[in-house]
C-alpha positions as CSV (number, residue, x, y, z in Angstrom):
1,X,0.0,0.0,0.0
2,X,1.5,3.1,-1.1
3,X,2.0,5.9,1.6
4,X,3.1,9.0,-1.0
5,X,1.2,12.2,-1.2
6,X,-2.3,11.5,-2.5
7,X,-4.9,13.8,-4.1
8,X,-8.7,13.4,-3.3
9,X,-9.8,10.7,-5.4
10,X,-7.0,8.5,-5.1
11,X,-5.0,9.9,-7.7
12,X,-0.9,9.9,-6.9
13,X,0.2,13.6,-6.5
14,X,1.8,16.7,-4.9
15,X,0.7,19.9,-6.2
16,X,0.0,22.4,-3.5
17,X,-3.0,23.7,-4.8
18,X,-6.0,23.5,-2.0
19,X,-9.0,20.9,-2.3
20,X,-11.5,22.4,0.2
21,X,-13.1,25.2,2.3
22,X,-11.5,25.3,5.9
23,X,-14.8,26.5,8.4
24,X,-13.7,28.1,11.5
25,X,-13.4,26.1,14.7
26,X,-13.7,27.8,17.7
27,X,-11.9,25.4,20.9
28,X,-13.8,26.1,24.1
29,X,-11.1,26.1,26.7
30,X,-11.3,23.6,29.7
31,X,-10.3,22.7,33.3
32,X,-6.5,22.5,33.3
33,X,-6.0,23.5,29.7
34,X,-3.5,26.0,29.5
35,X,-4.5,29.3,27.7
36,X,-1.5,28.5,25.0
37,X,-2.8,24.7,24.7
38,X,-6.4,26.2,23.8
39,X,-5.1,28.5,21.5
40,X,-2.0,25.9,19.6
41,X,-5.4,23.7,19.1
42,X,-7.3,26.0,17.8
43,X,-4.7,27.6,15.2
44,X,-4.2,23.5,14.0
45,X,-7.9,22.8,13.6
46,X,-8.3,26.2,11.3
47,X,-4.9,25.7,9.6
48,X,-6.0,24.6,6.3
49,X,-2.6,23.0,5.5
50,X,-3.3,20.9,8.2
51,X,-6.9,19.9,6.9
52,X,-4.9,19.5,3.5
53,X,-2.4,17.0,5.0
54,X,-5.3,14.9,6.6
55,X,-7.3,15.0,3.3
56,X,-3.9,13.6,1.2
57,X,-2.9,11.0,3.7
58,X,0.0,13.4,4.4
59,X,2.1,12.8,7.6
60,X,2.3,16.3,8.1
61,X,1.3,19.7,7.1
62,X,5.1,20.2,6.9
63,X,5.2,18.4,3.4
64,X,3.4,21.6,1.6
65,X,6.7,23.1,2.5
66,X,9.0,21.3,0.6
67,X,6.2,20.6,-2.4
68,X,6.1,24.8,-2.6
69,X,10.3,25.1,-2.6
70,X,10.6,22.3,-4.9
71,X,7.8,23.6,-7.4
72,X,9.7,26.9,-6.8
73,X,13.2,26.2,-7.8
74,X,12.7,22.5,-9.2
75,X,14.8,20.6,-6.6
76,X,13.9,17.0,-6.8
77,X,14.1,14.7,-9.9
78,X,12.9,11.8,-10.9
79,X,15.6,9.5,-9.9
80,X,17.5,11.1,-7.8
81,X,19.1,10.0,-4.4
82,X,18.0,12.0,-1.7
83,X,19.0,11.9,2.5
84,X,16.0,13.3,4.5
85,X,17.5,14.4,8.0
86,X,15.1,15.2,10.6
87,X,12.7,13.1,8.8
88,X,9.8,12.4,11.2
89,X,7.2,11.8,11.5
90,X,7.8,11.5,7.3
91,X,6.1,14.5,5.4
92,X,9.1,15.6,3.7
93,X,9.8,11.9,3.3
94,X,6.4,11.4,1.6
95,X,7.3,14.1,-0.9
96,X,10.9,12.9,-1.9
97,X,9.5,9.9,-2.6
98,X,7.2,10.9,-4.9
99,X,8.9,13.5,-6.6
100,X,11.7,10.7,-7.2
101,X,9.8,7.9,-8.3
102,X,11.5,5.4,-4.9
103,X,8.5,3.6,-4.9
104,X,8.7,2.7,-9.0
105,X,12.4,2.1,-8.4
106,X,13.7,5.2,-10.3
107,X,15.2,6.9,-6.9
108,X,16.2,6.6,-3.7
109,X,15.2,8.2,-0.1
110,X,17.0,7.4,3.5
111,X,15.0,9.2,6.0
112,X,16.8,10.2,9.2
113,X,15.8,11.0,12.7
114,X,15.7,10.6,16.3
115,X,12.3,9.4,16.8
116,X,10.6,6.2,16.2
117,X,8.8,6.4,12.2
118,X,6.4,4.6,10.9
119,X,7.8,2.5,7.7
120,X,6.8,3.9,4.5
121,X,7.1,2.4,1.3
122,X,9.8,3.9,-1.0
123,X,11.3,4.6,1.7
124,X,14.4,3.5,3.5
125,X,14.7,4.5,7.7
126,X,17.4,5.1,10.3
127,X,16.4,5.9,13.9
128,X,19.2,7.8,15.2
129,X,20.7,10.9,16.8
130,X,22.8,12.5,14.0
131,X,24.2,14.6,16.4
132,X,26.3,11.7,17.8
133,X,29.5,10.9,16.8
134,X,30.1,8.5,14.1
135,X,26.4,8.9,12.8
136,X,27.3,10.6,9.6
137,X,29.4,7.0,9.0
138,X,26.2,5.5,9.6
139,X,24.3,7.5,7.5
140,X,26.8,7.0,4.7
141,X,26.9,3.7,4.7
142,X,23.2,3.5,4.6
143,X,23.1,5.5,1.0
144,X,25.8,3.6,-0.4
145,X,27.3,6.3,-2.6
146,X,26.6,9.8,-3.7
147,X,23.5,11.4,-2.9
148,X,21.8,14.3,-5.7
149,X,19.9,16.2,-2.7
150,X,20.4,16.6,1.4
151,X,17.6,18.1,2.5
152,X,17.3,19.0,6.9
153,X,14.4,19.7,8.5
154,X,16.3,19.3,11.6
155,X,15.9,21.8,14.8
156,X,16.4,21.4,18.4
157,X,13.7,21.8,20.9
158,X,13.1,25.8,21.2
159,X,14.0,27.9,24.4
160,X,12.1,31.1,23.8
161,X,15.9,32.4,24.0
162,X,16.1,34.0,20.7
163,X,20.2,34.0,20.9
164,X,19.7,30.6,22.1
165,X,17.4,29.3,19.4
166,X,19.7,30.6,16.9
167,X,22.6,28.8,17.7
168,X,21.2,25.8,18.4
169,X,19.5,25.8,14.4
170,X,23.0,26.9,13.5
171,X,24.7,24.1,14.9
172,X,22.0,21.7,12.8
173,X,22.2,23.4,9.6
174,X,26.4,23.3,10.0
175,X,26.2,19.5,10.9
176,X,23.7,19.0,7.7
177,X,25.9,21.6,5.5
178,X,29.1,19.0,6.3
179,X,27.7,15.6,5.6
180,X,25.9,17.3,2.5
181,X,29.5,18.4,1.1
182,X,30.9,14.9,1.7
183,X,28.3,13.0,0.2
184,X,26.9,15.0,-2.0
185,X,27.2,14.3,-6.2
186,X,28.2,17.5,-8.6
187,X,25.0,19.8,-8.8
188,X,23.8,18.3,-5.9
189,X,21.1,20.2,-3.7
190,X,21.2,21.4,-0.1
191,X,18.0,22.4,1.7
192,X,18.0,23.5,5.5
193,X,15.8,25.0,7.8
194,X,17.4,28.5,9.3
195,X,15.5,30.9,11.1
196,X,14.9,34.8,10.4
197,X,17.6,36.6,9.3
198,X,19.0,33.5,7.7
199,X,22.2,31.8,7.9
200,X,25.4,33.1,10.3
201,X,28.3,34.7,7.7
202,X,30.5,32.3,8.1
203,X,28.3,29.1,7.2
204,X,26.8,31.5,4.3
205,X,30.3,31.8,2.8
206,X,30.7,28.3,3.1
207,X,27.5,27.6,0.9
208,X,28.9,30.1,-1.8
209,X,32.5,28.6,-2.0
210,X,30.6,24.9,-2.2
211,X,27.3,26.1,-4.3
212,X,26.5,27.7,-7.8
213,X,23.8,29.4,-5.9
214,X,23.0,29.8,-1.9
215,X,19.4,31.8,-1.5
216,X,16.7,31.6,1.4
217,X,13.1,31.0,1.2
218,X,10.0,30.9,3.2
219,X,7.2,28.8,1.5
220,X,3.5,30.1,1.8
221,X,3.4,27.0,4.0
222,X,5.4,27.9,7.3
223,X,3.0,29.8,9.3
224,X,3.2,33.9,9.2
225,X,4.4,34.0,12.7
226,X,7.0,31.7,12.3
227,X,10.8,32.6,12.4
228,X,11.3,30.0,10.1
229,X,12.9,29.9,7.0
230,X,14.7,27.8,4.6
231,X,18.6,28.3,3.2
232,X,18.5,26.5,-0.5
233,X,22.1,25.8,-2.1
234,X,22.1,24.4,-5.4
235,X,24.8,23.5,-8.1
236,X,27.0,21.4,-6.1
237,X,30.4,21.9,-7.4
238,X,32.1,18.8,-6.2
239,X,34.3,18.3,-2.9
240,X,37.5,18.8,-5.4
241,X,36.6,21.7,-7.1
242,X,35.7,23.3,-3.3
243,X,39.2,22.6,-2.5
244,X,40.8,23.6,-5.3
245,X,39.2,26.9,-4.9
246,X,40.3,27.5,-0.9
247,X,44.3,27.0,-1.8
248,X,44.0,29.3,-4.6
């Protein structure tokens, strides 16, 4: 049984356009709810991305986001090998797979993270903390060679800190940025989730010296309030081209 994006109908897809009319739900707050508990259920039940998701058969409403960057700037081919890090509970997963052909055999997706997923067909899994050492080896030998697209939906737990939250997305986007540039093939893609204001100089100059093109994004998808946004490399220029280009 398949478990890719589905349109209404049954028909295999993952276009971004909207099926249905959302109707407001008001959530009557209760005994020992907190006030932001009544009000994070009440923005999900009147997110229509999140009605969306449900209506596909989509893990999450988080797989509109990638659909929107890829129709953007044409990402993911059919065929390609692609390493999903921060992969649970599987929307972006959903959409690799589908955008690659995995489950016709065309492509391949390893989906990495720290929690438990559910299997998913076209889909290969690795429960693991990719902040350890030695699980980029793991990872690696997992794909079992090159990869055409790394894409990190990775983040740690937020502090309400902003100076804290901002390193800590940092630190994922500069592990992800790493195993990306070893594993990567030539014109390889890099996507990773940054938040406002967008990458630190340093990692940014690292993009441009590995990348054709570094930009940043936020898809209609990630909520209005949201810090979030997306750093998008693309043109991979090879781990010996990089090099080359430092000690000249």
């Amino acid at each position: 049984m398949s478990n890719g994006p589905k349109r209404p109908g049954g028909k295999s897809g993952s276009g971004t356009g909207m099926t249905g009319r959302l109707l407001h739900t008001k959530v009557k707050s209760a005994r020992g709810r907190k006030t932001s508990s009544t009000n994070w259920l009440q923005r999900q039940l009147n997110d229509p991305y999140v009605a969306e998701a449900r209506t596909r058969g989509l893990r999450s409403r988080a797989a509109f986001k990638l659909m929107q960057l890829d129709e953007r700037y044409k990402l993911l081919k059919s065929g390609d090998s692609v390493v999903d890090l921060g992969a649970a509970p599987g929307g972006w997963t959903q959409v690799a797979v589908d955008r690659v052909g995995a489950e016709k055999g065309k492509g391949q997706v390893l989906a990495v993270d720290i929690l438990e997923m559910e299997p998913m067909s076209g889909a290969q899994i690795m429960q693991l903390d990719f902040t350890e050492e030695g699980a980029d080896d793991k990872v690696k030998a997992a794909l079992g060679g090159p990869a055409n697209a790394v894409i990190s939906d990775m983040a740690a737990p937020t502090t309400g800190h902003k100076q804290t939250d901002h390193l800590r997305i940092v630190f994922m986007c500069e592990l992800a940025l790493a195993f990306a540039i070893d594993v990567l093939a030539p014109d390889g893609v890099f996507i990773a989730k940054v938040l406002k204001g967008g990458t630190e100089n340093d990692l940014l100059e690292q993009m441009k010296k590995n990348f054709t093109h570094v930009r940043h994004a936020k898809p209609e998808a990630s909520r209005a309030d949201s810090r979030e946004a997306y750093v998008i490399a693309t043109g991979f220029r090879g781990k010996n081209d990089a090099e080359e280009d430092e000690t000249a």
